[in-house]
PyMOL CGO cylinders between C-alpha atoms (Angstrom):
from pymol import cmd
from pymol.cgo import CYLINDER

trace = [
    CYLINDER, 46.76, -29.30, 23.52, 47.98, -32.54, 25.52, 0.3, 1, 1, 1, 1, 1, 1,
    CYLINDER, 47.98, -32.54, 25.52, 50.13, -32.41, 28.39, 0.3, 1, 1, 1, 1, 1, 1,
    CYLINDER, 50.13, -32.41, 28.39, 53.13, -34.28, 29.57, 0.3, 1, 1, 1, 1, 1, 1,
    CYLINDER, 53.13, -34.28, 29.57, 52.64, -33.83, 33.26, 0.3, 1, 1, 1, 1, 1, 1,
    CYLINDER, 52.64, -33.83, 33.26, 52.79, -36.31, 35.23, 0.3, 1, 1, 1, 1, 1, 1,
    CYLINDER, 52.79, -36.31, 35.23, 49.89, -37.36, 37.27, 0.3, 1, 1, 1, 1, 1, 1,
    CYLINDER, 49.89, -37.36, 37.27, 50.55, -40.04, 40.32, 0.3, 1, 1, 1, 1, 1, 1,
    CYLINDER, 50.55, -40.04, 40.32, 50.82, -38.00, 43.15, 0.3, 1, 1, 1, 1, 1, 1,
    CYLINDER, 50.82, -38.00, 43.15, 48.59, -38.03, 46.23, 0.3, 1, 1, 1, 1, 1, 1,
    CYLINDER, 48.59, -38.03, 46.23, 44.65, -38.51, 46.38, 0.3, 1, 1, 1, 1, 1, 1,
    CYLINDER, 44.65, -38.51, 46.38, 43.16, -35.75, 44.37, 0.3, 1, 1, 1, 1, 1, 1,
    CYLINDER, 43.16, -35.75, 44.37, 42.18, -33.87, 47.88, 0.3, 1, 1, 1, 1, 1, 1,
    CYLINDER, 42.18, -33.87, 47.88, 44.79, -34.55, 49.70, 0.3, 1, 1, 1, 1, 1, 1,
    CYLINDER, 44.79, -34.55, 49.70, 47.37, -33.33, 46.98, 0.3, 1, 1, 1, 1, 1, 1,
    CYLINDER, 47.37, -33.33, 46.98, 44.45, -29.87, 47.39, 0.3, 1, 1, 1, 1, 1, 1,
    CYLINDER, 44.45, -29.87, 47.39, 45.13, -29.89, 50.97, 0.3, 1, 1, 1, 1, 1, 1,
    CYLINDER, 45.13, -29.89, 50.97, 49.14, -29.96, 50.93, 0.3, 1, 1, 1, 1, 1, 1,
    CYLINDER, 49.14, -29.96, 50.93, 48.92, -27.26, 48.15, 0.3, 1, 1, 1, 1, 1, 1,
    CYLINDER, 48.92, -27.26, 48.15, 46.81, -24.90, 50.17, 0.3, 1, 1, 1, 1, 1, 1,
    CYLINDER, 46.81, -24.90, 50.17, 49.87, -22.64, 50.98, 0.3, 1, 1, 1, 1, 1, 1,
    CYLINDER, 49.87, -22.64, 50.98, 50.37, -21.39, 47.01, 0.3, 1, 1, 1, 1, 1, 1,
    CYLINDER, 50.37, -21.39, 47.01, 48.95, -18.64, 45.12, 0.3, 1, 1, 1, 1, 1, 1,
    CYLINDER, 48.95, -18.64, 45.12, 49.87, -19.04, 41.52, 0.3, 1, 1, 1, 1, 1, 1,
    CYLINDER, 49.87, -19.04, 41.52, 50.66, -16.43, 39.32, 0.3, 1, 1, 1, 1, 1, 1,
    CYLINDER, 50.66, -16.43, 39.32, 50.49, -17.99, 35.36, 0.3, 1, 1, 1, 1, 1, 1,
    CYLINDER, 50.49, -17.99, 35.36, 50.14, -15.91, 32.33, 0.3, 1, 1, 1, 1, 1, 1,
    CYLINDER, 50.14, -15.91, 32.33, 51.77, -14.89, 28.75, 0.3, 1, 1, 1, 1, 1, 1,
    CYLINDER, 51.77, -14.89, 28.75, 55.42, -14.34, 28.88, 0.3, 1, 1, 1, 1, 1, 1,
    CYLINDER, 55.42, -14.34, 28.88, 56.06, -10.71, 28.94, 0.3, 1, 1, 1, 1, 1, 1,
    CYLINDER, 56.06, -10.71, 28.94, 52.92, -9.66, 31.11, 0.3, 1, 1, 1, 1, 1, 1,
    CYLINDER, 52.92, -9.66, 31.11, 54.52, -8.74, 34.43, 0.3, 1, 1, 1, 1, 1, 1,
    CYLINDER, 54.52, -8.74, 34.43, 54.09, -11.72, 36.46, 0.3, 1, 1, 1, 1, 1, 1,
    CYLINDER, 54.09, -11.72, 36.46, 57.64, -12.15, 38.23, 0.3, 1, 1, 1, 1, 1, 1,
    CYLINDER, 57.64, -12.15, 38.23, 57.34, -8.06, 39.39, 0.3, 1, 1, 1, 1, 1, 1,
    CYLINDER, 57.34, -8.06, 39.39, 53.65, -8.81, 40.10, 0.3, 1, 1, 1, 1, 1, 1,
    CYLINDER, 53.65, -8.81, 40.10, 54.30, -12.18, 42.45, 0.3, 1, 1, 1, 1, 1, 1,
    CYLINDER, 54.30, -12.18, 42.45, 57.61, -10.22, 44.18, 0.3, 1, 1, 1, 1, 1, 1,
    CYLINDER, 57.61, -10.22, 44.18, 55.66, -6.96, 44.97, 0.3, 1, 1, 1, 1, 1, 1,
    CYLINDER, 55.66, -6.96, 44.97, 52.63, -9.34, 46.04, 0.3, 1, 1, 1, 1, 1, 1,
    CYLINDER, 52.63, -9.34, 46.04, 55.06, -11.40, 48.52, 0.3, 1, 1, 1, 1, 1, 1,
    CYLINDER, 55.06, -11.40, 48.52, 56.56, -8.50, 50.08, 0.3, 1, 1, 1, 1, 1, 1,
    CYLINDER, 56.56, -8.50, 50.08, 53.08, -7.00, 51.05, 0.3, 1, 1, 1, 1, 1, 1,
    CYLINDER, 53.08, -7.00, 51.05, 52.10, -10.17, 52.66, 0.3, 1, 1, 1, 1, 1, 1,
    CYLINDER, 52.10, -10.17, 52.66, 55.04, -11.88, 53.87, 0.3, 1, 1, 1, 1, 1, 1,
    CYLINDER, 55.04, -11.88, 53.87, 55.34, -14.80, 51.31, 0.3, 1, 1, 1, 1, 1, 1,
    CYLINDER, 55.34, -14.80, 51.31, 58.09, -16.59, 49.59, 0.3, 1, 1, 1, 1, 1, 1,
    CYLINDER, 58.09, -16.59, 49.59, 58.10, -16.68, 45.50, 0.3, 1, 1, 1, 1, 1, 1,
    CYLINDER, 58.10, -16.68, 45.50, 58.77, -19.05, 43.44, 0.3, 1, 1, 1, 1, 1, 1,
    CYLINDER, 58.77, -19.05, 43.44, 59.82, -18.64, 40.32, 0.3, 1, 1, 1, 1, 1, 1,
    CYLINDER, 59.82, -18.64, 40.32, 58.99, -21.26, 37.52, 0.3, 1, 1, 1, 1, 1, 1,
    CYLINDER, 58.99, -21.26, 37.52, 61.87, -19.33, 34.76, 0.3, 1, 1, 1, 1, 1, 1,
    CYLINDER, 61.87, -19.33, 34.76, 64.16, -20.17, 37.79, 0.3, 1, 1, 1, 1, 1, 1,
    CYLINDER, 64.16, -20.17, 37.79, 63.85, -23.88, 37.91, 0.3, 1, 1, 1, 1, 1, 1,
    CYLINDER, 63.85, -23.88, 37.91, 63.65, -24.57, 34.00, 0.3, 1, 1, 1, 1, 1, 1,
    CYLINDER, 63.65, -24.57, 34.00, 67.24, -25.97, 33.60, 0.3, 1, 1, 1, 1, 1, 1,
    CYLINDER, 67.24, -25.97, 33.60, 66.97, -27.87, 36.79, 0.3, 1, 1, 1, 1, 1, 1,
    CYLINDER, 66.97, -27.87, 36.79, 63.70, -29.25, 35.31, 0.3, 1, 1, 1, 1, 1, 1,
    CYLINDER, 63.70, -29.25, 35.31, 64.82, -30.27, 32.35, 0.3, 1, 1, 1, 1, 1, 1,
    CYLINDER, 64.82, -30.27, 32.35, 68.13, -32.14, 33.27, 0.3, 1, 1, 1, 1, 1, 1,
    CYLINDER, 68.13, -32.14, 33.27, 65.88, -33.91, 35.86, 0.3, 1, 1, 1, 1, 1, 1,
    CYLINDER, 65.88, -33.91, 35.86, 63.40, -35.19, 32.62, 0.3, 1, 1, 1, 1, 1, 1,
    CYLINDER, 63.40, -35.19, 32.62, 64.05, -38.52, 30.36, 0.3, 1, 1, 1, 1, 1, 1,
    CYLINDER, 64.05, -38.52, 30.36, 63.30, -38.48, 26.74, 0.3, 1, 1, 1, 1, 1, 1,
    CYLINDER, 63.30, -38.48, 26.74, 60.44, -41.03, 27.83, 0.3, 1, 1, 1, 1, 1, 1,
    CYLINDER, 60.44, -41.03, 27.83, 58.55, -38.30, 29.83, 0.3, 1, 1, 1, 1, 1, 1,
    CYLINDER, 58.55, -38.30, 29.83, 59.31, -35.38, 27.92, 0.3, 1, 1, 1, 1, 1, 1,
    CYLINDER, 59.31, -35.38, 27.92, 59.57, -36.24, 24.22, 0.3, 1, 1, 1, 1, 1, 1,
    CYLINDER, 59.57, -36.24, 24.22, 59.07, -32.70, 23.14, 0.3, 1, 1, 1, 1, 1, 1,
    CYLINDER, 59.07, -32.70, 23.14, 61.80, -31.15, 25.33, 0.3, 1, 1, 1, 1, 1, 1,
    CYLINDER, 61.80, -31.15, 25.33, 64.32, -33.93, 23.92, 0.3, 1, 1, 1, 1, 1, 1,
    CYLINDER, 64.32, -33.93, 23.92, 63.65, -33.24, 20.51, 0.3, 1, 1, 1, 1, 1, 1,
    CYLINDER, 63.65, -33.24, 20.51, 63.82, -29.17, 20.98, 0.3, 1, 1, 1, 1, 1, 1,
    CYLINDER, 63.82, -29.17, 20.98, 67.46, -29.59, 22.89, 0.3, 1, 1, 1, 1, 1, 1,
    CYLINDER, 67.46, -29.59, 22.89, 68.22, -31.50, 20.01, 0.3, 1, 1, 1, 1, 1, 1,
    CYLINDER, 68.22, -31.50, 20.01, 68.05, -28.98, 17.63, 0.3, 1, 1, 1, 1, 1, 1,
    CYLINDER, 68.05, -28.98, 17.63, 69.84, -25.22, 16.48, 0.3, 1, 1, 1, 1, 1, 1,
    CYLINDER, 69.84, -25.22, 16.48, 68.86, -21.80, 17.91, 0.3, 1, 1, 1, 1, 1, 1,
    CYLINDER, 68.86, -21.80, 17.91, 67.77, -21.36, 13.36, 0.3, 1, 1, 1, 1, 1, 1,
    CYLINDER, 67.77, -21.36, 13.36, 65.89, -24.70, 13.88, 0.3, 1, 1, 1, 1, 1, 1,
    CYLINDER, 65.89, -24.70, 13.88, 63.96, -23.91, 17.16, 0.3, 1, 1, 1, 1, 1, 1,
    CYLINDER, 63.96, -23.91, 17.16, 63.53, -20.17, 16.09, 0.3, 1, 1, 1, 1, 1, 1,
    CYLINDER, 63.53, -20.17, 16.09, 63.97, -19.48, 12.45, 0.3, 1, 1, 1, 1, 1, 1,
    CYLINDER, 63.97, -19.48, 12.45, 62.70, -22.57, 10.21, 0.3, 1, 1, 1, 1, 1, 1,
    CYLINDER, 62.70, -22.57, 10.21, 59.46, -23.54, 12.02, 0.3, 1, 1, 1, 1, 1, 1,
    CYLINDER, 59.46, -23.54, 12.02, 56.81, -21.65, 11.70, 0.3, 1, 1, 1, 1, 1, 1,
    CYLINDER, 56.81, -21.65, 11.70, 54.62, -19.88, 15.02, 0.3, 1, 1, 1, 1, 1, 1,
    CYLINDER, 54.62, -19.88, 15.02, 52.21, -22.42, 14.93, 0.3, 1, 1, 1, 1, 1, 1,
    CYLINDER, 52.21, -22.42, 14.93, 54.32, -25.52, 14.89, 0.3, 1, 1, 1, 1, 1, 1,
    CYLINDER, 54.32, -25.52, 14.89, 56.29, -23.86, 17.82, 0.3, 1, 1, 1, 1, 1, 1,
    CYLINDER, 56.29, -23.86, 17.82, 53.69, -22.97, 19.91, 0.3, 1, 1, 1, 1, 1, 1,
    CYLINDER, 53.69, -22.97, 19.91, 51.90, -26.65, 19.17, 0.3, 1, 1, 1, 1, 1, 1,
    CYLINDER, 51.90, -26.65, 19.17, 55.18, -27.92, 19.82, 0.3, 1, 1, 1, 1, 1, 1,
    CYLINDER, 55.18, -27.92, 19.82, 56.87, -26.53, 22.76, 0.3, 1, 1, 1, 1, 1, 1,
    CYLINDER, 56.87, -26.53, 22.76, 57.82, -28.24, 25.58, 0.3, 1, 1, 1, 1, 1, 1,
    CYLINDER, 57.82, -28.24, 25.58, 56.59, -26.05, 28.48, 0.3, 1, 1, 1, 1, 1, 1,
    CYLINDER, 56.59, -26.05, 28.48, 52.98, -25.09, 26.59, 0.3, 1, 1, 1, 1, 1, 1,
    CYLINDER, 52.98, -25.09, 26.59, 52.90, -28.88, 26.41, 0.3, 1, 1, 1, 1, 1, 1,
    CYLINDER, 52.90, -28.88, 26.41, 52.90, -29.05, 30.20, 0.3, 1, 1, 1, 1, 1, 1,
    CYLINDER, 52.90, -29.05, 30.20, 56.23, -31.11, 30.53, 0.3, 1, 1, 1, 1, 1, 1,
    CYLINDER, 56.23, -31.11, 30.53, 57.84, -30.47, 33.70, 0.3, 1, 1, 1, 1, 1, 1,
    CYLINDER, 57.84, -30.47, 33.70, 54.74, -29.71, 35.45, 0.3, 1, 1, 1, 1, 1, 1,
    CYLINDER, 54.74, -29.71, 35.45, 55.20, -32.72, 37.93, 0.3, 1, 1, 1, 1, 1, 1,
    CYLINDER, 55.20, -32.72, 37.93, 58.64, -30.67, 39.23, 0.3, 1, 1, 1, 1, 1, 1,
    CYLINDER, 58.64, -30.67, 39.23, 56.86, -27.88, 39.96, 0.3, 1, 1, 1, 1, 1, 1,
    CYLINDER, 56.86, -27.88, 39.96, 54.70, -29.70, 42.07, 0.3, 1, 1, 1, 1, 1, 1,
    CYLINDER, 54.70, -29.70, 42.07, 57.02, -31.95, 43.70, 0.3, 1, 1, 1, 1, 1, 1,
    CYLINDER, 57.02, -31.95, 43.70, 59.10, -28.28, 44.01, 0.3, 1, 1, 1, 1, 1, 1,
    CYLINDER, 59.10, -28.28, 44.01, 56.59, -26.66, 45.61, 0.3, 1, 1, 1, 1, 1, 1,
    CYLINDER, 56.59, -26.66, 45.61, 55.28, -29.55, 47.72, 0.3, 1, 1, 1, 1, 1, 1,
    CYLINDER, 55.28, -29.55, 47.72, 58.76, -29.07, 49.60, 0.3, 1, 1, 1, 1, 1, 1,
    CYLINDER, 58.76, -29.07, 49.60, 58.49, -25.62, 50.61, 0.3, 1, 1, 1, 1, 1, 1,
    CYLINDER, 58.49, -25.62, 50.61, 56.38, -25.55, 54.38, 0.3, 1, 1, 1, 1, 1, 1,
    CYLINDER, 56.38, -25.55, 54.38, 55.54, -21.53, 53.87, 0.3, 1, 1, 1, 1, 1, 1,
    CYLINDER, 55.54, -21.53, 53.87, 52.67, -19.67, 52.16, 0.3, 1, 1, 1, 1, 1, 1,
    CYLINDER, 52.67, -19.67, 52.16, 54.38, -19.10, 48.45, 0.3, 1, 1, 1, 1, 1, 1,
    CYLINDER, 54.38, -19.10, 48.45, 53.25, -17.40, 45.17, 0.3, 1, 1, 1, 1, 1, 1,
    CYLINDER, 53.25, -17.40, 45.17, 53.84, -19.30, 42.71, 0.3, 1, 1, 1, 1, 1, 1,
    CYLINDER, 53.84, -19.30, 42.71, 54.80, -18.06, 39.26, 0.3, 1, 1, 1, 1, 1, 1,
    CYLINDER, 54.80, -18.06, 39.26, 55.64, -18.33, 35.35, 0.3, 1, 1, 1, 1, 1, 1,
    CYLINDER, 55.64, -18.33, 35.35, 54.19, -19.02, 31.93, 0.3, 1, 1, 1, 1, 1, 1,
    CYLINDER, 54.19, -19.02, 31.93, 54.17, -22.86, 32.67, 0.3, 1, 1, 1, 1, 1, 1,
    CYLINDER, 54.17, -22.86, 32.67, 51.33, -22.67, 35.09, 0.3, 1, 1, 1, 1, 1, 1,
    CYLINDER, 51.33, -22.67, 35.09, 48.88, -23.45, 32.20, 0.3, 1, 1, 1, 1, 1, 1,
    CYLINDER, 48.88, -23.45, 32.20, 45.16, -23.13, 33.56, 0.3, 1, 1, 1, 1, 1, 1,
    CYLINDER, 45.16, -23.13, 33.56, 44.32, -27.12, 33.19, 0.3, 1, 1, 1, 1, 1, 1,
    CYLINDER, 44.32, -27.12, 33.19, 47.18, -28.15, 35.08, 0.3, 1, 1, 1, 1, 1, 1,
    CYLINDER, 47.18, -28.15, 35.08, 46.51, -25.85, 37.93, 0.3, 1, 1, 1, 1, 1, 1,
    CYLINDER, 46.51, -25.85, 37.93, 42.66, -26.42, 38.34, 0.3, 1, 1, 1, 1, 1, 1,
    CYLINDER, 42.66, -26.42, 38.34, 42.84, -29.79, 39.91, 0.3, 1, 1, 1, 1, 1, 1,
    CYLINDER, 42.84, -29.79, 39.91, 45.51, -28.37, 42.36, 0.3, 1, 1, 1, 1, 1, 1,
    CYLINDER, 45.51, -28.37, 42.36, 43.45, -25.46, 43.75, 0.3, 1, 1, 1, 1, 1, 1,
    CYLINDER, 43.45, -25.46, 43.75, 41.36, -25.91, 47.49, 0.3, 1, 1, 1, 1, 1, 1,
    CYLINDER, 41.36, -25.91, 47.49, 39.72, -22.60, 46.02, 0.3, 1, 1, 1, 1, 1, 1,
    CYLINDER, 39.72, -22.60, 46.02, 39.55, -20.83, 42.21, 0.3, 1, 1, 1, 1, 1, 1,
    CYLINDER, 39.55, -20.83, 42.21, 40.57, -17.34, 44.18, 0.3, 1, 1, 1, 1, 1, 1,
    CYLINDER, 40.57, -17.34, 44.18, 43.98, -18.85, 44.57, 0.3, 1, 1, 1, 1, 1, 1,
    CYLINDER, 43.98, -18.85, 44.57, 45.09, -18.55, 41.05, 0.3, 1, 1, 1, 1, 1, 1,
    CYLINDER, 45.09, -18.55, 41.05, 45.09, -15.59, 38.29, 0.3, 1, 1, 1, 1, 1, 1,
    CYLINDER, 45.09, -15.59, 38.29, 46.00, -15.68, 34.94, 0.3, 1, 1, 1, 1, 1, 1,
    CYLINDER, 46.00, -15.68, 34.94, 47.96, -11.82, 33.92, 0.3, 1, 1, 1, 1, 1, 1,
    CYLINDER, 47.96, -11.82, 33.92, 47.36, -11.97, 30.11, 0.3, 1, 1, 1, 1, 1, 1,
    CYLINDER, 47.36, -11.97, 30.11, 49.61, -9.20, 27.77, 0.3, 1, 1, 1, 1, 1, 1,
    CYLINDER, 49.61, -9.20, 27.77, 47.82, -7.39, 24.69, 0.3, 1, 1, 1, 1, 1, 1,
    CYLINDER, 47.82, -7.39, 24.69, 49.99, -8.19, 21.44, 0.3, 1, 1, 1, 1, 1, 1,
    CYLINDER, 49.99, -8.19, 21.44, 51.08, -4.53, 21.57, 0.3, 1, 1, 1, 1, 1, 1,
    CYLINDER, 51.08, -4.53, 21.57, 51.74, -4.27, 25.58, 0.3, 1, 1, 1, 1, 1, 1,
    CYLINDER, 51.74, -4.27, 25.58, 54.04, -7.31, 24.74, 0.3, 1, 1, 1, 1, 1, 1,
    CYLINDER, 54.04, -7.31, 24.74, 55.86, -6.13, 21.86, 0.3, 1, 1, 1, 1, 1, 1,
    CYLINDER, 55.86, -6.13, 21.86, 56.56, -2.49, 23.74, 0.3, 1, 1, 1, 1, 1, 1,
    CYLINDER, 56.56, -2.49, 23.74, 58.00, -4.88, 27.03, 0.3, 1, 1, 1, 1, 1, 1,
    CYLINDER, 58.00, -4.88, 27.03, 60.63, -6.83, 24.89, 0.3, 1, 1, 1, 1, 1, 1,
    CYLINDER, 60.63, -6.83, 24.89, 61.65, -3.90, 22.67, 0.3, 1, 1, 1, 1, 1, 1,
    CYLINDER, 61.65, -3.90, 22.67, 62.20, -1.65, 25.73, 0.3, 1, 1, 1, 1, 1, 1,
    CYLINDER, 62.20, -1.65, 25.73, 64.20, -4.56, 27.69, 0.3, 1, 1, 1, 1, 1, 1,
    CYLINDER, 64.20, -4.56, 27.69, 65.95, -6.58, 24.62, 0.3, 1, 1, 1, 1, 1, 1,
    CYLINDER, 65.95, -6.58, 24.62, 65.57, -10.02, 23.75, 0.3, 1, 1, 1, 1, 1, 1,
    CYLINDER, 65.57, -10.02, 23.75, 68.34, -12.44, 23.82, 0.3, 1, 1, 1, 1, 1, 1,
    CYLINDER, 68.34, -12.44, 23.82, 66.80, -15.59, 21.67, 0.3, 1, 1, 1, 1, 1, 1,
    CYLINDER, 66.80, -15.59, 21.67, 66.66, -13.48, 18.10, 0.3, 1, 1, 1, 1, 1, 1,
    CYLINDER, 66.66, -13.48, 18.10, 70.02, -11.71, 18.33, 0.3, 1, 1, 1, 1, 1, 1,
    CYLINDER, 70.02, -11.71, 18.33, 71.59, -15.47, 18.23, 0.3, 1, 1, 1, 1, 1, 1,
    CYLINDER, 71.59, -15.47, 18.23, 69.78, -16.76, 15.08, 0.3, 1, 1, 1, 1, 1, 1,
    CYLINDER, 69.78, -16.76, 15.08, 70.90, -15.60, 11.85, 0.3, 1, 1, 1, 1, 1, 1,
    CYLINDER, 70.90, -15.60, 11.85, 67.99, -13.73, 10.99, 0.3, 1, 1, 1, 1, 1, 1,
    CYLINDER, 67.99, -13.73, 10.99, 66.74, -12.07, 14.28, 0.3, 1, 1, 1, 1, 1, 1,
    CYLINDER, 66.74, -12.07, 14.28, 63.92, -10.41, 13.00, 0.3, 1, 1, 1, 1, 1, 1,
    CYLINDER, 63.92, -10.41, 13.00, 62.83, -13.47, 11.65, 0.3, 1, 1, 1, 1, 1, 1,
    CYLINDER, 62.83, -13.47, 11.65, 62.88, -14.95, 15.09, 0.3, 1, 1, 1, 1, 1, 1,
    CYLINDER, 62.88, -14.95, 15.09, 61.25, -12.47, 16.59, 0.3, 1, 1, 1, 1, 1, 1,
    CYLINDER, 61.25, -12.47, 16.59, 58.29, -12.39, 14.71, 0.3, 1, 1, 1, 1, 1, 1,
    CYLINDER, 58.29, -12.39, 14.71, 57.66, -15.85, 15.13, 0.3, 1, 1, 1, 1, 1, 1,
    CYLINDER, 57.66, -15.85, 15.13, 58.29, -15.60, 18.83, 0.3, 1, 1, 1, 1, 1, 1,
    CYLINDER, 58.29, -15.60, 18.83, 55.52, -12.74, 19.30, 0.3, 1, 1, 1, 1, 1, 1,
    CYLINDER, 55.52, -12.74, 19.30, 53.27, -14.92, 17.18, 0.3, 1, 1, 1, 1, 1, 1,
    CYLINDER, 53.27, -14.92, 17.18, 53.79, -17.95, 19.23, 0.3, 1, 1, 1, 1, 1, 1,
    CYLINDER, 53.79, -17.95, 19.23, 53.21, -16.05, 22.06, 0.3, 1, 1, 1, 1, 1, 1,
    CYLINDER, 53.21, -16.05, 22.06, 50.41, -14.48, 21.26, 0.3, 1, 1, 1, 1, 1, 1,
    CYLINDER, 50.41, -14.48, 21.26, 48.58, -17.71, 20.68, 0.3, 1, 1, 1, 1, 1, 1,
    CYLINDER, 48.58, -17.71, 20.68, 49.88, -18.83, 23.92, 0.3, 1, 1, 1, 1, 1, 1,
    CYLINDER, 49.88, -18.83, 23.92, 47.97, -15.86, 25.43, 0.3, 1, 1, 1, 1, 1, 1,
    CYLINDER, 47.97, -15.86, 25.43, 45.06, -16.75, 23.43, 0.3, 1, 1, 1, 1, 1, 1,
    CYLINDER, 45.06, -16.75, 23.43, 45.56, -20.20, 25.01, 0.3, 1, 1, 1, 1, 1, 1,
    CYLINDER, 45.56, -20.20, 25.01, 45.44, -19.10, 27.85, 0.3, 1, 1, 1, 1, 1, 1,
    CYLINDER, 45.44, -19.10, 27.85, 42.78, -16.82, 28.13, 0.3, 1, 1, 1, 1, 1, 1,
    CYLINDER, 42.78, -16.82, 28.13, 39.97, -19.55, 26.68, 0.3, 1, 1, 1, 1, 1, 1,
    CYLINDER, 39.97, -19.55, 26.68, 41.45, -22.28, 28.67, 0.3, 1, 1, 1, 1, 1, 1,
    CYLINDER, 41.45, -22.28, 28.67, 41.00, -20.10, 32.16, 0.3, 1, 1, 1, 1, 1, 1,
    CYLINDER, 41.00, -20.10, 32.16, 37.75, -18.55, 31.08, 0.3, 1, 1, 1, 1, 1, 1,
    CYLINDER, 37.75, -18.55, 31.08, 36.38, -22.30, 30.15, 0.3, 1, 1, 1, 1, 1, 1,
    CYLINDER, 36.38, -22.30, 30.15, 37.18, -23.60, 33.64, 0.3, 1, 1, 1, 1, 1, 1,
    CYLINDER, 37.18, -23.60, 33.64, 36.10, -20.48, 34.80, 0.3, 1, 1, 1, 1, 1, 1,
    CYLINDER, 36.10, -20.48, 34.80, 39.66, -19.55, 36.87, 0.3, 1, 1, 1, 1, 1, 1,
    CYLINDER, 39.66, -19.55, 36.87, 40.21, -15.48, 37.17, 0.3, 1, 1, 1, 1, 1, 1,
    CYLINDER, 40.21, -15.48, 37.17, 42.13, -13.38, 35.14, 0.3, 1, 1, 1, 1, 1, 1,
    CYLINDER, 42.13, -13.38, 35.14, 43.52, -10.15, 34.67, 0.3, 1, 1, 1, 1, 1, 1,
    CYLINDER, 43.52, -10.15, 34.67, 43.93, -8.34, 31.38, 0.3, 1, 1, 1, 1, 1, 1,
    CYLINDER, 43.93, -8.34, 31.38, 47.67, -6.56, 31.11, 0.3, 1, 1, 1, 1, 1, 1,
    CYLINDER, 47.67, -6.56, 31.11, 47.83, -3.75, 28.39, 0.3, 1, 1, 1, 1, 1, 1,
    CYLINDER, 47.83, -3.75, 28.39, 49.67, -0.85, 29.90, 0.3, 1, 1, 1, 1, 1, 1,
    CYLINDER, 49.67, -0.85, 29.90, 46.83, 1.06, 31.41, 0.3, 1, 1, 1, 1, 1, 1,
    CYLINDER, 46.83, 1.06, 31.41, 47.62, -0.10, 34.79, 0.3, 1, 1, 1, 1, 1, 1,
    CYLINDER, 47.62, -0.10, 34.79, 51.25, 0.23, 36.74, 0.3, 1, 1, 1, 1, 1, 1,
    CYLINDER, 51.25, 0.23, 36.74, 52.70, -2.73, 38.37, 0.3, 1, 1, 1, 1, 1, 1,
    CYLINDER, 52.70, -2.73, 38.37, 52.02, -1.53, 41.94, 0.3, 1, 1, 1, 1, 1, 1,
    CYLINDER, 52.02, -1.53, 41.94, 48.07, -1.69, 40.80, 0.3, 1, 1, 1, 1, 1, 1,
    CYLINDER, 48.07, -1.69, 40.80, 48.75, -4.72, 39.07, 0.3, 1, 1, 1, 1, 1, 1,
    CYLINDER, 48.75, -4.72, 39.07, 50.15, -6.35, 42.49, 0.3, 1, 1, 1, 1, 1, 1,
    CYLINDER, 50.15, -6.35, 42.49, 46.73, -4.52, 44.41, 0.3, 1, 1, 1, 1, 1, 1,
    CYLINDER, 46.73, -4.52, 44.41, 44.30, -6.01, 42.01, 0.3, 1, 1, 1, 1, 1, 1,
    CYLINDER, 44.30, -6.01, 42.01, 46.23, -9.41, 42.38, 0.3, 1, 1, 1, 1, 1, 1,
    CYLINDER, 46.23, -9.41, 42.38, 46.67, -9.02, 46.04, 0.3, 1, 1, 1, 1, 1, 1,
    CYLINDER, 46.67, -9.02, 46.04, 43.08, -8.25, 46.27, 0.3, 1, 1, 1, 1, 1, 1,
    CYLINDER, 43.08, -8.25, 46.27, 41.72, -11.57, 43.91, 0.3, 1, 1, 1, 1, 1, 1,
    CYLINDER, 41.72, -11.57, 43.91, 43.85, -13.93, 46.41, 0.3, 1, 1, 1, 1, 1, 1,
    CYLINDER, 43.85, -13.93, 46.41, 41.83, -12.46, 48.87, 0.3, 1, 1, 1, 1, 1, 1,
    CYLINDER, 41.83, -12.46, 48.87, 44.88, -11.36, 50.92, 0.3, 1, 1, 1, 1, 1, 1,
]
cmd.load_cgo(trace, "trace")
């Protein structure tokens, strides 16, 4: 998988050195990471940042030229994006898994002066790497297929019920997602970047502990 970030920003070390005062938080959508970050901050005193937050402010600040597969998803219908493809040409094709965007995070998170966890599906593993003075700064939360599936039929999911065939849409959005976690999981354990399994045999409080306790805090 390629990525669309950008990459002129500071010396390699330097751009380390600024970025010292973020944990990140990445992982497969569904696995707990924005409770996990927001019990984590309150223990230690940090701010959060939430990558979900800043998606629409992201991609109004992109060009076609720099993010070529965001401009072509806007471009098409909830059936097109959800219904018509199938998992693997989504998950090959989407924007965020692609990395575009990544440079706003950075450039976000650049601007904040105080310690901050950082947090959301878009911090993919080979991205955040070059960015970290230390590996213990970053964890990867990674949902089972089931632990995921239980999550979104317990809370509702928005994206199906405006398709016209919402179990359809579904399915292909667990799929997707489920590679993404499989994504995930051999990208971190290749660079050899920590990682914490999520299948429901732990509550969020120890969730935030065994987090709390990888970032060394």
């Amino acid at each position: 998988m390629t990525s669309g970030a950008r990459t002129q920003f500071d010396d390699p070390a330097e751009l380390r050195s600024r970025l010292r005062h973020v944990y990140w938080i990445g992982g497969g959508s569904g696995a707990g990471k924005s409770a996990v970050a927001t019990a984590v901050a309150a223990r230690h005193g940090l701010r959060v940042y939430s990558t979900d937050d800043a998606m629409a402010d992201h991609a109004e600040r992109s060009t076609p030229g720099d993010a070529p597969y965001l401009s072509a998803f806007l471009g098409m219908s909830m059936d097109e994006r959800w219904v018509h493809r199938t998992p693997e040409t989504m998950f090959e094709t989407f924007h965020w898994f692609r990395g575009e965007g990544f440079g706003a995070i950075v450039d976000d998170l650049l601007g904040i002066p105080e310690p901050t966890v950082a947090e959301g599906f878009r911090l993919l593993p080979h991205l955040v790497a070059p960015l970290l003075a230390e590996p213990a700064r970053a964890i990867w939360l990674l949902p089972s297929p089931r632990f995921r599936r239980d999550v979104f039929a317990g809370r509702g999911w928005e994206i199906p019920r405006r398709t016209s065939d919402p179990a359809r849409a579904r399915h292909n959005l667990l799929r997707r997602d489920e590679m993404f976690t499989d994504h995930l999981r051999a990208e971190a354990a290749g660079l050899g970047l920590p990682m914490l399994e999520v299948d429901g045999s732990m509550t969020e409080h120890d969730a935030a502990d065994q987090v709390g306790r990888a970032f060394g805090l």
